[in-house]
KEPAPA-386262 format. One record per residue: x, y, z of N, C-alpha, C in turn; residue in three letters. Coordinates in steps of 0.001 Angstrom, whole numbers, padded with zeros to 6 digits, always signed. Example, Ala and Ser with C-alpha at 12.3 -4.5 7.8 and 13.67 -1.06 7.14 Angstrom:
+013190-005690+007800+012300-004500+007800+013200-003300+007800Ala;+012850-002250+007080+013670-001060+007140+012900+000030+007870Ser;
//
This chain:
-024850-004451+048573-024964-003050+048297-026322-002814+047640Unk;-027093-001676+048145-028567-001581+047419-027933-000197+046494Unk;-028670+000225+045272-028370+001033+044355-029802+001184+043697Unk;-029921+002788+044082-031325+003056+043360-031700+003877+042168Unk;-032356+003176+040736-031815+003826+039345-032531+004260+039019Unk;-032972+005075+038453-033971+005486+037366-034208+005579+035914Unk;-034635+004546+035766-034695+004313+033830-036041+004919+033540Unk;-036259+005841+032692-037285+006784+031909-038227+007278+033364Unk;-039628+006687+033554-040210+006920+034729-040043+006193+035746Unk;-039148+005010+035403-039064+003857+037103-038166+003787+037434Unk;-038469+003916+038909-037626+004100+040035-037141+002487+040136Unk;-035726+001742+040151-035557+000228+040637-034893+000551+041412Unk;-034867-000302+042475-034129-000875+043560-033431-002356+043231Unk;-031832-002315+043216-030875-003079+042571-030447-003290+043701Unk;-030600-004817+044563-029422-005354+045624-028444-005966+044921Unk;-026884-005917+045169-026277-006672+044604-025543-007279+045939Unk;-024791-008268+045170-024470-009105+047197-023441-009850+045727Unk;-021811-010055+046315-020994-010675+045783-020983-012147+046504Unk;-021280-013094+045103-021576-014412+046359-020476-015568+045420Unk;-019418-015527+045887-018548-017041+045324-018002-016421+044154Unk;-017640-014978+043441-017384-014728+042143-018323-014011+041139Unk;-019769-014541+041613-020504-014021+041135-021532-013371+041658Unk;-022572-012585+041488-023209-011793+041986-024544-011670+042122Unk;-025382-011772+043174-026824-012238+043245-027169-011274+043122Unk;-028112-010786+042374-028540-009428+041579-030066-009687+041823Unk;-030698-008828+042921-032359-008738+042646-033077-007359+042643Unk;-033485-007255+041657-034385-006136+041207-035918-006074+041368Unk;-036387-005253+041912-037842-005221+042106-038435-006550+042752Unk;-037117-007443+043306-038218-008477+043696-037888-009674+043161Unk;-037220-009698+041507-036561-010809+040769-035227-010584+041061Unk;-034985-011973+041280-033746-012315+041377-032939-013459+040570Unk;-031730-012598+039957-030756-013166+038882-029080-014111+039702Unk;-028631-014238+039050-027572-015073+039490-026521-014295+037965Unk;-025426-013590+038271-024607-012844+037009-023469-012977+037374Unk;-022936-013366+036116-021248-013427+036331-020684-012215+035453Unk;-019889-011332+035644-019313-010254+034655-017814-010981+034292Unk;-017737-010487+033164-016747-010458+032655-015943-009004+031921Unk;-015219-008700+032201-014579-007251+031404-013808-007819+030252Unk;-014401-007445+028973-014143-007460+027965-012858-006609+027420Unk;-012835-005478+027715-012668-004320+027699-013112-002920+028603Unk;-012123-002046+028293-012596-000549+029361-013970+000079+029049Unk;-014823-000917+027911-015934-000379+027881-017621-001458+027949Unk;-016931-002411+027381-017347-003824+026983-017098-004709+027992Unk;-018624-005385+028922-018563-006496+029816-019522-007548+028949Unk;-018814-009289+029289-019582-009965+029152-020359-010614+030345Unk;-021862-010435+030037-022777-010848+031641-023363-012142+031394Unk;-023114-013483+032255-023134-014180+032192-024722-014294+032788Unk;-025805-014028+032604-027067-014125+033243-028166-015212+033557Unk;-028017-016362+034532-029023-017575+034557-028422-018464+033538Unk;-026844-018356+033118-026743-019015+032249-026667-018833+030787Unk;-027131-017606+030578-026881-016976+029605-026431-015763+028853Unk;-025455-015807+027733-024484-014701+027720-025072-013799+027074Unk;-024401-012461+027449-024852-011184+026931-023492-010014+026813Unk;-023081-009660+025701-022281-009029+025503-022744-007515+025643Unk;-022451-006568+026336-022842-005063+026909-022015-003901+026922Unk;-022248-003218+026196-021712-001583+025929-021804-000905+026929Unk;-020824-000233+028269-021009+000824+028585-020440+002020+028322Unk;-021254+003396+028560-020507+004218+028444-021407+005457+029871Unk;-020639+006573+029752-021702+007474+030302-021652+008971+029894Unk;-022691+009770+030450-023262+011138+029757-022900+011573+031271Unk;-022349+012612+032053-022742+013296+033366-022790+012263+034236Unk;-024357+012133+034826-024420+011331+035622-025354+010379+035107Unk;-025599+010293+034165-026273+009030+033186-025695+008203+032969Unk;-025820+006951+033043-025335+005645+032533-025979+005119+031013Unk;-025395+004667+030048-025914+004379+029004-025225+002644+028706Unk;-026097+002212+028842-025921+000785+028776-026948+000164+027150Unk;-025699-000444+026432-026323-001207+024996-026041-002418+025167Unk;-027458-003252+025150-027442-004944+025110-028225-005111+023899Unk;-028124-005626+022812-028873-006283+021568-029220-005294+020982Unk;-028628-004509+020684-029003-002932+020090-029744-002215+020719Unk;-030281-002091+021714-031072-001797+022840-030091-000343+023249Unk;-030545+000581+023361-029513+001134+024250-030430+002040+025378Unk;-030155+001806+026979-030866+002191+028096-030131+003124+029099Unk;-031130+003931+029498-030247+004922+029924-031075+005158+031629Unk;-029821+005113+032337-029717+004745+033759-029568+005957+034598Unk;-030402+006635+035777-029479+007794+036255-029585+007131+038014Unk;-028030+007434+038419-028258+006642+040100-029030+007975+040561Unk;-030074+007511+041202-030413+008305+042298-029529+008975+043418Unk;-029465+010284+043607-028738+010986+044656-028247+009946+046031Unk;-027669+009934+046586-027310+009658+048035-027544+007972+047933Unk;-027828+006936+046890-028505+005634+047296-027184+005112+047266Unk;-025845+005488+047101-024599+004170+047166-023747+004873+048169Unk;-024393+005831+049002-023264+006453+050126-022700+005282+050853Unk;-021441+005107+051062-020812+003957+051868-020354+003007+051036Unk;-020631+002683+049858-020248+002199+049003-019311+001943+047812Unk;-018961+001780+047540-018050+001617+046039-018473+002417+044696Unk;-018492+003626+044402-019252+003906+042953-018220+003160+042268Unk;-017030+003291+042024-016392+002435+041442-017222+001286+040653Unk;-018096+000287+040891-018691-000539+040736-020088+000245+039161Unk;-020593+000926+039498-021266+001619+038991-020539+002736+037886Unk;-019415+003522+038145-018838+004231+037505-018445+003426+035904Unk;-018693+004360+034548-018073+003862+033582-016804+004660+033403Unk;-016072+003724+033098-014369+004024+032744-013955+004972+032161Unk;-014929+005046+030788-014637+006022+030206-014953+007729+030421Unk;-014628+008575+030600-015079+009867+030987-015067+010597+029812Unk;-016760+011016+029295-016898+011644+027932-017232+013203+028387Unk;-017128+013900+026951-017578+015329+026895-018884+015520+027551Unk;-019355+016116+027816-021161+016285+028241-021097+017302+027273Unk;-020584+018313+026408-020917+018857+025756-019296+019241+024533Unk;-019867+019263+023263-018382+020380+022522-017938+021196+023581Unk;-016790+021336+023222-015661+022632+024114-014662+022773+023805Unk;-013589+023204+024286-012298+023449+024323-011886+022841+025738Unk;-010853+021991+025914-009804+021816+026926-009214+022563+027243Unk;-009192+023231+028093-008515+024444+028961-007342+023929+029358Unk;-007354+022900+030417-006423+022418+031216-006558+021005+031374Unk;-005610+020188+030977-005748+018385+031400-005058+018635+032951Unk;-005692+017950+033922-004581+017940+035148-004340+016961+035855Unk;-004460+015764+034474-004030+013843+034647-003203+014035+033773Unk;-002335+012599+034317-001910+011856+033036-002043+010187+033004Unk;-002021+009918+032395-002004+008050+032373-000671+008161+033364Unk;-001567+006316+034009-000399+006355+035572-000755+006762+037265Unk;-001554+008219+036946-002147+009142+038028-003292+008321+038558Unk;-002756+008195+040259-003864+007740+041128-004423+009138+041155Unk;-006130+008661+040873-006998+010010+041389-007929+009600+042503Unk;-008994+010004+043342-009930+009525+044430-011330+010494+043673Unk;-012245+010282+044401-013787+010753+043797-013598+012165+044165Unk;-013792+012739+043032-014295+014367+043235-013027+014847+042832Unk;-011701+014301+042724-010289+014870+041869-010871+015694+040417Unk;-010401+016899+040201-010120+017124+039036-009447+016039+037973Unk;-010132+016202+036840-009289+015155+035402-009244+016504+034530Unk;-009835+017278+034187-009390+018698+033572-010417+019296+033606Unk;-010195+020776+032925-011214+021799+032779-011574+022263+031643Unk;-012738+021582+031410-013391+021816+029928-014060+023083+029723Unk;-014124+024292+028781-014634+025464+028327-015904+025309+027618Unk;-017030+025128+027628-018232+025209+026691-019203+026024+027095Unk;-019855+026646+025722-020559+027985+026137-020205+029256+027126Unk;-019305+029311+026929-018558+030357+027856-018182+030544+028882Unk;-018556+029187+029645-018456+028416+030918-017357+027534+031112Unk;-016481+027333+032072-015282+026398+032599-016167+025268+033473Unk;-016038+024354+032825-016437+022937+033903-015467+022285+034319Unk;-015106+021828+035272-014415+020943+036039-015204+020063+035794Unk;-014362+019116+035094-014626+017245+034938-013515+016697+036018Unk;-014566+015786+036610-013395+014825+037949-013969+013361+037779Unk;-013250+013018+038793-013271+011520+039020-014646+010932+039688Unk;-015635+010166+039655-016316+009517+040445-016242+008859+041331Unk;-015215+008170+041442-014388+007143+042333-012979+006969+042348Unk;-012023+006575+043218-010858+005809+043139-010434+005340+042145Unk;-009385+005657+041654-008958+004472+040786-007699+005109+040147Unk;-006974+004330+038860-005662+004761+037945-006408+005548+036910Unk;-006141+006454+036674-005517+007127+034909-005035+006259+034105Unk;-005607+005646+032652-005238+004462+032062-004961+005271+030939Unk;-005360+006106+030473-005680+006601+029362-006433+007987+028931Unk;-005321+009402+028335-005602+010422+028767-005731+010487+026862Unk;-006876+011007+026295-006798+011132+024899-006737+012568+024196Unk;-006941+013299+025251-006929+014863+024629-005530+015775+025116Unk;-005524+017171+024723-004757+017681+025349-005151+019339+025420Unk;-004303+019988+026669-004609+021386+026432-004615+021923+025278Unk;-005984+022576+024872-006309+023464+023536-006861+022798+022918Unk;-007031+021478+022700-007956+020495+022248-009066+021030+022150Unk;-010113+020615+020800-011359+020940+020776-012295+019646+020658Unk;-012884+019299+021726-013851+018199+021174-015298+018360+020910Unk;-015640+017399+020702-017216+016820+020517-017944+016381+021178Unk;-019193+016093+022219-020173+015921+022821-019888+014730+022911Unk;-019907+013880+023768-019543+012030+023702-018205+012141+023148Unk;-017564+012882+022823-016059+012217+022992-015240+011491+024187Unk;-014577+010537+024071-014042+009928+025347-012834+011035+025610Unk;-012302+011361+026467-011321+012244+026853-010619+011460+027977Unk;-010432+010933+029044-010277+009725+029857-010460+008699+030396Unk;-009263+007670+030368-009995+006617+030637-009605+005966+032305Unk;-010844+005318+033457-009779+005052+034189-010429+003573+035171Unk;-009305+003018+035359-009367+001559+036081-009772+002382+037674Unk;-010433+002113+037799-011757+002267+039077-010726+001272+040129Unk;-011267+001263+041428-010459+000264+042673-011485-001011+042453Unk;-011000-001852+042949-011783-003386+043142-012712-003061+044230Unk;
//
């Protein structure tokens, strides 16, 4: 699968190719050898050339925010580069606020198969109704808010196990 990111001004080009368990990962040209491990629904350990690295994800919209060694880097996929593909793979689990609001409507619950582009609820901020959905396939693991709820900007509000 090729996946094309943009961290601050650079454009990378990420092949990944599943080879024996683990995953031949070449970027710009270098090429890694990575084993993941899921720690947790937020927390992977990446096994890289041999060496470990414990990694924070989370995400903003369509930003990825990835923390390795206090580092924290922020990822946006380029439009159209994983059509045919799995976002699943790319998607973080957790689904946060993009902004304070009010919960209008939850329309998951833990349990609920959803597919990409499903409603997960309808958040109220600035006087505006957003529909928050799914990115990919997967279960409802974990629903933390509820109608009338008021949250906070980066609050987690759902959580969900993506397809293999």
């Amino acid at each position: 699968m090729r996946v094309h990111l943009q961290h601050q001004q650079h454009h990378l080009e990420v092949d990944l190719q599943l080879d024996g368990g683990k995953y031949r990962v070449a970027i710009d040209g270098s090429e890694y050898i990575v084993e993941v491990r899921r720690l947790d629904d937020t927390s992977l350990m990446l096994v890289i050339d041999g060496r470990s690295h414990c990694v924070a994800i989370a995400r903003n919209g369509k930003e990825r925010l990835v923390a390795i060694a206090g580092e924290v880097y922020r990822f946006t996929p380029e439009t159209g580069t994983v059509a045919g593909h799995h976002v699943g793979a790319l998607a973080a689990p957790e689904i946060i606020a993009p902004m304070p609001g009010k919960v209008l409507q939850v329309l998951v619950k833990a349990g609920d198969r959803v597919a990409a582009n499903d409603g997960l609820l309808v958040l109220e901020a600035m006087k505006m109704e957003n529909r928050i959905v799914a990115e990919a396939g997967g279960t409802v693991t974990d629903v933390r808010i509820a109608d009338g709820d008021t949250v906070q900007g980066g609050q987690v509000l759902v959580v969900i196990k993506y397809d293999e």
